[in-house]
C-alpha positions in Angstrom: 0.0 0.0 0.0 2.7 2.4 0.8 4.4 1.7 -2.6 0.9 2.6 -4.2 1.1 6.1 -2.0 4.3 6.8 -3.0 4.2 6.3 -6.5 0.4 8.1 -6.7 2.1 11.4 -5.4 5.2 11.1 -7.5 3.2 10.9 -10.5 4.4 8.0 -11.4 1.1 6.0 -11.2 -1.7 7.7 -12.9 -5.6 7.5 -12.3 -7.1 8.2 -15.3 -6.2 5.1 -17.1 -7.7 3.5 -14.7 -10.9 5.3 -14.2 -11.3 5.6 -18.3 -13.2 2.1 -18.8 -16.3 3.1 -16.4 -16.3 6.8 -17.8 -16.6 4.7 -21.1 -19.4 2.8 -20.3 -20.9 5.6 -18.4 -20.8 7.5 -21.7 -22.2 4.3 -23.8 -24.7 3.9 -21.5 -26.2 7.7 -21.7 -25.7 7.6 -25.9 -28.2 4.7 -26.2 -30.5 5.7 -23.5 -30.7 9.1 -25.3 -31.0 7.5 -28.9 -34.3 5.1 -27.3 -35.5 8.4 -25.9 -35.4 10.5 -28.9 -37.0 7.7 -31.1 -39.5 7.4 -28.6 -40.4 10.8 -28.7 -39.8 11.5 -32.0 -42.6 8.7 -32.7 -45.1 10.2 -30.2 -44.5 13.4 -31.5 -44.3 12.6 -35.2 -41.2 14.1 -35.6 -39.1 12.2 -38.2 -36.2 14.6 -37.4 -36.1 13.7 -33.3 -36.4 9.9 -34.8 -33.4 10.4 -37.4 -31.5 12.2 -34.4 -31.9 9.2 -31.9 -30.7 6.2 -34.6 -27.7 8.4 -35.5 -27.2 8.5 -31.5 -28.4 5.4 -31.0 -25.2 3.9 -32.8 -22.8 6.5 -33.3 -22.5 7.9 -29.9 -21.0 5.0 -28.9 -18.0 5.4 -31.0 -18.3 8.9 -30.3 -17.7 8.4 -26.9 -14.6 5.5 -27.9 -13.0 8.0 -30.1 -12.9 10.6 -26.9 -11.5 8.3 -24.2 -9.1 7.2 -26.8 -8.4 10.7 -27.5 -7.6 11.3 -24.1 -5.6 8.5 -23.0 -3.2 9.4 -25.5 -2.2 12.4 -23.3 -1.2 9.4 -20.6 0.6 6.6 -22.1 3.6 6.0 -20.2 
């Protein structure tokens, strides 16, 4: 534990590499909730605009979200 300390506030041992995969599937999991709610809508509404919205977030804000943890992990690659 006190080799974990130590090399936490060196710097040596970073947290966000760490933390990334749940902000990940934090991120996955609010793009498709979003998407089913906008089609949802969009179909009570009649609004083939708020439905068109909610497919393209449906499946690409998932690789949205990929491409900006990947984007910022580059910044702490050891």
């Amino acid at each position: 534990m006190r080799k974990w300390w130590d090399d936490f506030m060196t710097f040596r041992r970073f947290i966000t590499p760490q933390i990334m995969p749940v902000i990940f599937w934090v991120g996955v999991f609010i793009a498709v909730v979003r998407g089913i709610v906008d089609i949802v809508w969009g179909a009570r509404l009649h609004n083939p605009q708020l439905i068109t919205g909610g497919i393209f977030t449906l499946f690409l804000g998932p690789i949205f979200v990929r491409m900006l943890c990947e984007w910022f992990l580059t910044f702490f690659r050891e």
